[in-house]
Every structure is written in C-alpha cells, then in structure tokens.
PAZAPA-4460 file (N, C-alpha, C; in steps of 0.05 Angstrom, whole numbers, plus 32768, in hexadecimal, padded with zeros to 4 digits):
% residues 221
    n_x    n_y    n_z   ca_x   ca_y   ca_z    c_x    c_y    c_z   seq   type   mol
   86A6   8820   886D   86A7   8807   885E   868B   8800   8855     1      X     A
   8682   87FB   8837   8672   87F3   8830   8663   87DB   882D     2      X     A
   8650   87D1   8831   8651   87AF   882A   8656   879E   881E     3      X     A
   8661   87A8   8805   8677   8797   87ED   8694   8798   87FC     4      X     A
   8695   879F   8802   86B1   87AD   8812   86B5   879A   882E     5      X     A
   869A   8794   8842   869F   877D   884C   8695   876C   8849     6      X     A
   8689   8760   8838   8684   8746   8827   869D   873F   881B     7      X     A
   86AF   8748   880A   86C7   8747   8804   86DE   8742   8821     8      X     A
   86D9   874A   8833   86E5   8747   8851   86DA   8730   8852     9      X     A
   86CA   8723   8858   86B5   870D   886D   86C9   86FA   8850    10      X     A
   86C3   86FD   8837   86CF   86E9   8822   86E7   86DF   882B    11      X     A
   86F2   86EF   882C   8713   86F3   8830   8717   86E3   884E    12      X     A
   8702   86EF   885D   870A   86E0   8878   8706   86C3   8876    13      X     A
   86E9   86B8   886C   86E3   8698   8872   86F9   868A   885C    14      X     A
   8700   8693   8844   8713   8685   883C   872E   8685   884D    15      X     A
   8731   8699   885C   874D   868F   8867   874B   867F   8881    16      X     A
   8735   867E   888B   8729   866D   8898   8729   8652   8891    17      X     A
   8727   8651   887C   8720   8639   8873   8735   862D   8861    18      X     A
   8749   8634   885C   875D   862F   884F   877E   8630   8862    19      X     A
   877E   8644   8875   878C   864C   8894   87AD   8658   887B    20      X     A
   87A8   8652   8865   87C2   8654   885F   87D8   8677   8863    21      X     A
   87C9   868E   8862   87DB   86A4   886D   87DA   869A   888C    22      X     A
   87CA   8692   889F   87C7   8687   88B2   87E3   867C   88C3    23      X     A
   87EA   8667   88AC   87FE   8652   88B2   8810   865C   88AD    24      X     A
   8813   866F   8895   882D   8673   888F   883E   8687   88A9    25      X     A
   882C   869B   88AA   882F   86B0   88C8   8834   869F   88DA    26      X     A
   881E   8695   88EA   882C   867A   88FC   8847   8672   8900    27      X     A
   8847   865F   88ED   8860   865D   88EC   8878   8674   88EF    28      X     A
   8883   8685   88D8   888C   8693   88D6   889A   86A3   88FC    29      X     A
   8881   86A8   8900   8888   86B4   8918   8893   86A0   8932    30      X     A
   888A   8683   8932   8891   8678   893F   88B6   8669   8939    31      X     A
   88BC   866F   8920   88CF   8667   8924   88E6   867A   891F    32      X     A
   88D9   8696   8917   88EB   86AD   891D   88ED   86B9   893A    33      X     A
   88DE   86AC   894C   88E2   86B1   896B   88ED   869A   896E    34      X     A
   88FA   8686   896A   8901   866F   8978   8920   866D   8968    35      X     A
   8927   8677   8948   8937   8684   894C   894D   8693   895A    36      X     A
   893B   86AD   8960   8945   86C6   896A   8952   86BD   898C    37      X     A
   8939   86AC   899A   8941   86A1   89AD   8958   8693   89B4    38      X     A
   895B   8677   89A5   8978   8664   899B   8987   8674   899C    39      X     A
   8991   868D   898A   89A5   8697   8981   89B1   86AC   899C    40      X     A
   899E   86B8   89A4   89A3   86C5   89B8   89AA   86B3   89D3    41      X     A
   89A0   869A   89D9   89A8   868F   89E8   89A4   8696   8A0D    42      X     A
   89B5   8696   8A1D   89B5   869F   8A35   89C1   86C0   8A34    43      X     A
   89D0   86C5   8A1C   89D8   86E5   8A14   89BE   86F9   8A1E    44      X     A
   89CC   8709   8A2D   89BC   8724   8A36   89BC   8741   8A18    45      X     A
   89A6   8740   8A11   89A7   8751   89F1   8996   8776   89FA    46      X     A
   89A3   8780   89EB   899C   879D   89F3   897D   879B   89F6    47      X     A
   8967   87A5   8A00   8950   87AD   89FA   8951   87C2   89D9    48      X     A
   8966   87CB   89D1   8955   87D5   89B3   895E   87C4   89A4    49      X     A
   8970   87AF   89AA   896F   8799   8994   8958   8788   898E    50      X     A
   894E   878A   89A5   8931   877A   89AD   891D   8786   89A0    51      X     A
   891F   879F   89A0   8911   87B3   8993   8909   87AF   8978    52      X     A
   8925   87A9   8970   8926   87B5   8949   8928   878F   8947    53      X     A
   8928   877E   8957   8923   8761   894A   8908   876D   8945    54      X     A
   88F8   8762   8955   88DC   8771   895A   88CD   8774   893B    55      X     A
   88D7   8789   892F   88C9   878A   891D   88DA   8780   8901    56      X     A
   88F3   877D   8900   88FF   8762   88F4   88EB   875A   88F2    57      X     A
   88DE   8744   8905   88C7   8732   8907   88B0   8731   88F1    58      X     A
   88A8   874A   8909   888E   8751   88EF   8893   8750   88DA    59      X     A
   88A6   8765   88CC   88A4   8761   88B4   88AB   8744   88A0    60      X     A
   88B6   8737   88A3   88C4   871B   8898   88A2   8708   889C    61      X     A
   88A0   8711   88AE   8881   8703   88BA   886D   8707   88A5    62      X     A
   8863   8724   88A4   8857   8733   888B   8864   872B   886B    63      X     A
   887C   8723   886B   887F   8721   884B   8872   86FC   8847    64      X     A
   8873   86F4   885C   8871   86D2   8856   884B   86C8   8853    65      X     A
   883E   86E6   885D   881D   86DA   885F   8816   86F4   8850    66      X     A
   880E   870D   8851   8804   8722   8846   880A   8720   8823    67      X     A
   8813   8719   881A   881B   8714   87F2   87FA   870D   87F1    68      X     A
   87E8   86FD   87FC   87D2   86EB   87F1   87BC   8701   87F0    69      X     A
   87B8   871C   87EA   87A7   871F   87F0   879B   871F   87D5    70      X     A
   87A2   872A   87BC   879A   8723   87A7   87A2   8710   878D    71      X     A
   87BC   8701   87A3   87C0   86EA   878F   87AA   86DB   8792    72      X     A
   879D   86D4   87A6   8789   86BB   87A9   8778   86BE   8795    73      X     A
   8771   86D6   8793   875E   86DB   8779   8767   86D5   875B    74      X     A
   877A   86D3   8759   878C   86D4   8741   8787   86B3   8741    75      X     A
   878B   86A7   8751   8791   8688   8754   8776   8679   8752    76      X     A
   8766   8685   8759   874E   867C   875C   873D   8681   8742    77      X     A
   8744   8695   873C   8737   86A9   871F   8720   86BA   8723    78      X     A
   871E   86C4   8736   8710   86CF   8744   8709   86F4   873B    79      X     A
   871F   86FD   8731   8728   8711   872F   8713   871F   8715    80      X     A
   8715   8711   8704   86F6   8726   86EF   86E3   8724   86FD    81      X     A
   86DA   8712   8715   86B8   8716   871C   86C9   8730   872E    82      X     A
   86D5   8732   8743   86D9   8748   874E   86D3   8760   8741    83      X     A
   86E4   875F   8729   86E7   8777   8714   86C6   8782   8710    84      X     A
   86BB   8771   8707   869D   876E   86FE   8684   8775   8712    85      X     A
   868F   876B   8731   867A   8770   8745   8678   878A   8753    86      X     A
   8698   8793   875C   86A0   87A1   876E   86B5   87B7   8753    87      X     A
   86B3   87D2   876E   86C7   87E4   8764   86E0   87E1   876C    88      X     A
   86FA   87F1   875A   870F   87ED   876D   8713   87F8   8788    89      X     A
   8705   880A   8792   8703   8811   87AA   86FA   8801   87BA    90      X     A
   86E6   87EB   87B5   86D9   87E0   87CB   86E2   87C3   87CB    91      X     A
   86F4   87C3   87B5   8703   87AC   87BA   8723   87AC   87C2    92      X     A
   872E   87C7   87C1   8741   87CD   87D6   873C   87CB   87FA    93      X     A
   8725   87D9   87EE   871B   87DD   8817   8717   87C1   8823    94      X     A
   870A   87B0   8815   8703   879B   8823   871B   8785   882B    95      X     A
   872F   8789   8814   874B   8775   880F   875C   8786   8834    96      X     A
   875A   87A2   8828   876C   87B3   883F   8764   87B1   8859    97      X     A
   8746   87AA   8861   8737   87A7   887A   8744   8787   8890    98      X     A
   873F   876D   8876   8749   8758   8879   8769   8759   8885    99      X     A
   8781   876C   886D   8797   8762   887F   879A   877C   888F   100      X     A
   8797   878E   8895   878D   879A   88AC   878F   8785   88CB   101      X     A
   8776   8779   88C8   876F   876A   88E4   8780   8750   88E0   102      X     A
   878C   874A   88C2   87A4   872F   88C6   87BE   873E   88D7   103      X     A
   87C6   8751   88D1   87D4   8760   88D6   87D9   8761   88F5   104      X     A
   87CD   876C   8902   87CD   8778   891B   87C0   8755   8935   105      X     A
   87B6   8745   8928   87BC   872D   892A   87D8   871B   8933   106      X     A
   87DE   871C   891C   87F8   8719   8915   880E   871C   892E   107      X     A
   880A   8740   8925   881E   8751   893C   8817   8758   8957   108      X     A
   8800   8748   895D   87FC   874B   8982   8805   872E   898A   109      X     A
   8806   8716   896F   8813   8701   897F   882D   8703   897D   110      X     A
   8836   8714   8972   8858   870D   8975   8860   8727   898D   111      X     A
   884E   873C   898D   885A   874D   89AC   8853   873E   89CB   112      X     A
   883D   8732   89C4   8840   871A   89DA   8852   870F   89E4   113      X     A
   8853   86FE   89C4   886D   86EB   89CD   8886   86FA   89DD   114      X     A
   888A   8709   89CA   88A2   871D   89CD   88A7   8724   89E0   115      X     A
   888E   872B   89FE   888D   8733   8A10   888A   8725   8A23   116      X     A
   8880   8706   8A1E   8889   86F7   8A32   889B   86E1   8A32   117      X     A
   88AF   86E7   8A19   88CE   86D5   8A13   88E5   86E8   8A12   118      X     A
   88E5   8702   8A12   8903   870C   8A1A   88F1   8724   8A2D   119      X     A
   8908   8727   8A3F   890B   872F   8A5A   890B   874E   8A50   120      X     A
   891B   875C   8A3E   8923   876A   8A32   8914   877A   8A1E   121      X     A
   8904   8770   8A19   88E6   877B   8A07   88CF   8787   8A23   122      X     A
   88DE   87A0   8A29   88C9   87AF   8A40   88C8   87C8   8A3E   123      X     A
   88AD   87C9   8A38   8899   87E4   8A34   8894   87F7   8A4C   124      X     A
   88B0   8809   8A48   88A7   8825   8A5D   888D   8837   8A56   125      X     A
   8887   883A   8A46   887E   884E   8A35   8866   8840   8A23   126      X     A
   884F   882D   8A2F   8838   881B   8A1C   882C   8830   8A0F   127      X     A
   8829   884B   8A11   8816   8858   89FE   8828   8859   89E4   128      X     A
   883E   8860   89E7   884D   886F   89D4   8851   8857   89BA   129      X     A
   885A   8837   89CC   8857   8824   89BD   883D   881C   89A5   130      X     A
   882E   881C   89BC   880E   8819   89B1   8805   8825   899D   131      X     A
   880C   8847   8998   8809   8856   8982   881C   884F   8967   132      X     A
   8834   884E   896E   884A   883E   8960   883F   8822   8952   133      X     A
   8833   8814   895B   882F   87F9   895C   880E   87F7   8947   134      X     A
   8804   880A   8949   87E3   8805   893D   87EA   8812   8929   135      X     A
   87F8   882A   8927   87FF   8831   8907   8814   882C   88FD   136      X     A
   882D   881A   8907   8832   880B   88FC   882E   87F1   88ED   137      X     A
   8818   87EA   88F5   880A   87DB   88EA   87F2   87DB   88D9   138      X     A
   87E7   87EC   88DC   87D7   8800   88C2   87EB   8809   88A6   139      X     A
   8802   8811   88B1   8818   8812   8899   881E   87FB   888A   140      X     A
   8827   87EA   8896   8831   87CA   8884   8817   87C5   8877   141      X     A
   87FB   87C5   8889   87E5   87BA   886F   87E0   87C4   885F   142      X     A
   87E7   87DF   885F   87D1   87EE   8844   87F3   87E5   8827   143      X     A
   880A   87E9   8838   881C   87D9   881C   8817   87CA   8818   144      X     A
   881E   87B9   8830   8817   879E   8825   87FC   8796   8815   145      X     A
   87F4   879F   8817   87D1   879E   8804   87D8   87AD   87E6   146      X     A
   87EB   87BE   87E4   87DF   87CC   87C9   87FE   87B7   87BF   147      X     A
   8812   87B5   87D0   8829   87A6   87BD   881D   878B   87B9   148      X     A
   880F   877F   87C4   87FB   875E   87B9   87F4   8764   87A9   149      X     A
   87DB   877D   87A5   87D6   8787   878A   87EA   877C   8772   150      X     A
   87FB   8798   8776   880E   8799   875B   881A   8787   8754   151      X     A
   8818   8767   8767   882A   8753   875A   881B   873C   875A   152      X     A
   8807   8739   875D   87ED   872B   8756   87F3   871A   8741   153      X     A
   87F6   8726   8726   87F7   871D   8711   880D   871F   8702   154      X     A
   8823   871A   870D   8845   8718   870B   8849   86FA   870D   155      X     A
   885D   86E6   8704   8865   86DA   86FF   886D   86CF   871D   156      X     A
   888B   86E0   8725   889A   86D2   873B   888E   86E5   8755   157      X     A
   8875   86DB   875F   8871   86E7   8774   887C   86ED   8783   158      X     A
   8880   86CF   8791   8892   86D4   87AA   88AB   86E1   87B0   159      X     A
   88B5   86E9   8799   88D1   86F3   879A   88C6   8713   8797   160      X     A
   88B1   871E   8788   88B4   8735   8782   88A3   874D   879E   161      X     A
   889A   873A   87AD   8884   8741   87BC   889D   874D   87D8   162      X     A
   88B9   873D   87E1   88BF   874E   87F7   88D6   8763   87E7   163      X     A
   88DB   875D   87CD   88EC   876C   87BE   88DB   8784   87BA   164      X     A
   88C0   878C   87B7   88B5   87A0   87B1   88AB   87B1   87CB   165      X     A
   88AC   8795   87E2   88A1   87A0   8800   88B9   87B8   880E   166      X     A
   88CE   87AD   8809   88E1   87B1   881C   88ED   87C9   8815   167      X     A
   88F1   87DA   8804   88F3   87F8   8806   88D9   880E   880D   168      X     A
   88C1   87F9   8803   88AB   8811   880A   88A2   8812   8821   169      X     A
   88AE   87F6   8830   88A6   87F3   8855   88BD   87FE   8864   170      X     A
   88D6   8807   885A   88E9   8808   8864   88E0   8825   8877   171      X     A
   88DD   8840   886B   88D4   8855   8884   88C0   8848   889C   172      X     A
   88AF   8843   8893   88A2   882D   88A2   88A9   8821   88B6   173      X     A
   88BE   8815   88B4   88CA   87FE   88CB   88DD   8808   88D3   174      X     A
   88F3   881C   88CA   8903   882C   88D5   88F8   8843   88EC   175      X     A
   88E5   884E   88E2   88CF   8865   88FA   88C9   8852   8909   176      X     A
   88BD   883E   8903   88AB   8827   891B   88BD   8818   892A   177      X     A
   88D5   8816   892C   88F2   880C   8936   88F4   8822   8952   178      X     A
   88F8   883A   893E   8903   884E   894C   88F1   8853   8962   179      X     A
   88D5   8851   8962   88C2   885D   8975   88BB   8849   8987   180      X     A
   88C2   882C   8980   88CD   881B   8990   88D9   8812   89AF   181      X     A
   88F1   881C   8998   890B   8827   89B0   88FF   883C   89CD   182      X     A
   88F1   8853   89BD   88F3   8860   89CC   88CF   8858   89DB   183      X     A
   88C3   8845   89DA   88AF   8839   89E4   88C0   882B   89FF   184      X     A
   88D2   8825   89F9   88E3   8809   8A10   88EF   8819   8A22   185      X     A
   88FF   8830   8A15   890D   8848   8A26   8902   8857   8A37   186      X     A
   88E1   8859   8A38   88D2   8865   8A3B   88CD   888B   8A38   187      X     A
   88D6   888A   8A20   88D5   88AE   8A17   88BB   88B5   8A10   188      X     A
   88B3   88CB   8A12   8896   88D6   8A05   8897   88DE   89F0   189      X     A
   8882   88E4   89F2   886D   88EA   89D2   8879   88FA   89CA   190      X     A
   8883   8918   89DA   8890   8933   89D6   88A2   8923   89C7   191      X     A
   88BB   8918   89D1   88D2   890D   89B5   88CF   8900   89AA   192      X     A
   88C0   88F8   89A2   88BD   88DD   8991   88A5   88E6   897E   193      X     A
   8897   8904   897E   8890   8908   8964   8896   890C   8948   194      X     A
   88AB   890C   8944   88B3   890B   892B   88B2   88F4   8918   195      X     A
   88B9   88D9   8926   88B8   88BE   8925   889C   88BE   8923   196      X     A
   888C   88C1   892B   8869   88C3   892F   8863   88CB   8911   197      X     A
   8866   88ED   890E   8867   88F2   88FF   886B   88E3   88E0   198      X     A
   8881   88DD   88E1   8885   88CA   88CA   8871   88B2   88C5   199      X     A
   8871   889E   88DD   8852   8888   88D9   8844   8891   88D1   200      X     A
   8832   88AC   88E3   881B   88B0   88D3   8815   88BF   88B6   201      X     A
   882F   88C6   88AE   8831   88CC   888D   883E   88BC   887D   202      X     A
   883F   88AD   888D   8841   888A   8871   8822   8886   886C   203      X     A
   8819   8881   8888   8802   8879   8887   87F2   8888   8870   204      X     A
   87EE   88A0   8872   87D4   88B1   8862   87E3   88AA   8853   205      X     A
   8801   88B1   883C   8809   88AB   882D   8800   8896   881C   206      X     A
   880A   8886   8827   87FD   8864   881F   87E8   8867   8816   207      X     A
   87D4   8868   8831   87BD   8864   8829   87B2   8873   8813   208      X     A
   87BA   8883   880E   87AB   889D   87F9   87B8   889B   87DF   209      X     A
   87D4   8891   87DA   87DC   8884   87C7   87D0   8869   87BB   210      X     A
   87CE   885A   87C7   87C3   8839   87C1   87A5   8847   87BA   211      X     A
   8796   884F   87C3   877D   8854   87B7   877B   8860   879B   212      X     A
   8793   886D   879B   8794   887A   877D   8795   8869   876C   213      X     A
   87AB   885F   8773   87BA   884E   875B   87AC   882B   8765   214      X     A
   87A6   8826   8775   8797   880D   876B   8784   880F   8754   215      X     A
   8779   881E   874A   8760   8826   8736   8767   881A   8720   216      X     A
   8783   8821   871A   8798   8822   8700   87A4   87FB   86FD   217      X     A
   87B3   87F9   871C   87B6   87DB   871D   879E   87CA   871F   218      X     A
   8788   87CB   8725   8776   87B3   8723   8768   87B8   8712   219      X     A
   876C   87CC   86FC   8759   87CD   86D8   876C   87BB   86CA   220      X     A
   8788   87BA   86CB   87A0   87B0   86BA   879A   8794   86C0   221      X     A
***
C-alpha cells in the first residue's frame, strides 16, 4: 500500500468517524436482525446448520445496508474529479478496498460474538477451519462490494441496484462460506472441506484481479 492509498484510507476513515453513518447503519442492521432471528425462534431448539446458514444470511443483508458508500460519498460530496486528478485508479481502489476490508471484518466479529453468546447452537468444533472460512470470507464480500459501489456510484437508483447487482456475484461466496460453516460446527477437517476452500480462495484472486482491471475503465467513465 502506497501513501495515497492510505491517505485515501485515514480520509475514508475520519469521515466515517465523523459522520458514524455506514457505522449506524451496520449497527443497527445487525442488532435487529439478531433480535429478530431470536423472537422468531423463540424457546424452539433450531438445527446448528440453520444457525449456520442464518449466520451469514446476516452478514450479508448487513453488508448490503453499509458497504454501497464507498464511492457514493464521493459522488455526493463531489469529490470524485480531485480523486481523478490526484490519485491513480489503482491507488484509489486500494485505499477504498483497505477501508471496507477492516469495516468488514469489524462488522463480522461483532455479529459471531453475538452469535456465540445468544444461541446455544452456534458451536465451533473445528475454530481453525471456521477462522480460515471466516477471514476469506470476508476478504471476498469487500473486494465486491468495493468494485460493485464503484459501478453504481453514478446510477440513479442506488439503493435498489447495489443488492440487485450484489447478490448473484456474492452468491458462490456465501454458498462455499455456508457450507464450510457447517462443517466448522460439525467439526470436519481441512482434508474434506477443501474443495469449499478451494472455491473461497478463487473468488478471492478472481475478484480481486478482476476489479483491478476493470476499475480503470469504471472510474475514467
């Protein structure tokens, strides 16, 4: 990471600092999709892989309601020709991708918390297998979620187009990260559960090595 790259980070951070608003929206979000899930379930005893695949239900619904801002703010602000003008698109991907990165994994250590100390049923045989599951799953959702803010930046109906555009390209994503889950709670190893592995970490390079391309193209337009 270069120093435009976290100057562009440190930007990104004191304004959301100072504004709390992806902040609040996450916040919330998660607090009342656990209180939810809770109500509904009630005194009912629920499988551990239902628990599972809520789990990242969560996250993701969580991620569509705060992660959209990373380059609307700029749009809103008008911010976006000095970017153009100061920084490359590389170093202003990196710096946007660094930010929800650490919003990210934020985010998703307070809701496996929660998770883990409000159902009985959310229990980790297997913490490595999760943990690997869990950090590149979360490396996955930001680098989309960062290049799909991109591409809808300067679209009309954000909010609507941002989980409409999320939700097929996160879908391997959260289906592998479900699955490796399950078998986190079941407690299976690494031996079976590489394939599922497998797949995370070739979203991941995927992603990532796509969005670098083609951001070049979306933040000249």
């Amino acid at each position: 990471m270069n120093s435009k790259s976290y100057s562009l980070f440190l930007k990104d951070l004191k304004s959301e600092l100072r504004t709390r608003y992806a902040i609040n929206a996450l916040a919330m979000f998660i607090i009342v999709a656990i209180s939810v899930i809770m109500f509904s379930v009630g005194q009912e005893k629920i499988s551990p892989g239902l628990t599972g695949g809520l789990f990242w239900v969560v996250i993701f619904f969580t991620a569509m309601s705060g992660l959209s801002r990373a380059f609307v703010s700029e749009e809103e602000r008008g911010t976006t020709l000095a970017l153009q003008l100061v920084a490359s698109p590389t170093t202003v991907f990196s710096g946007k991708l660094i930010f929800n990165i650490i919003l990210v994994f934020a985010m998703n250590t307070v809701i496996a918390v929660l998770y883990s100390a409000l159902f009985n049923e959310f229990i980790i045989r297997n913490f490595l297998l999760f943990l690997t599951s869990f950090v590149f799953g979360n490396i996955g959702l930001a680098i989309s979620s960062t290049i799909i803010a991109a591409i809808i930046a300067k679209a009309g109906a954000k909010g609507t187009l941002y989980p409409v555009l999320s939700f097929p390209i996160l879908l391997p994503l959260i289906l592998a990260s479900v699955q490796l889950t399950l078998f986190a709670i079941d407690g299976i190893s690494f031996e079976s559960a590489k394939f599922e592995l497998a797949i995370v970490v070739s979203y991941d390079v995927i992603m990532l090595t796509a969005s670098y391309m083609l951001f070049d193209f979306i933040w000249k337009e």
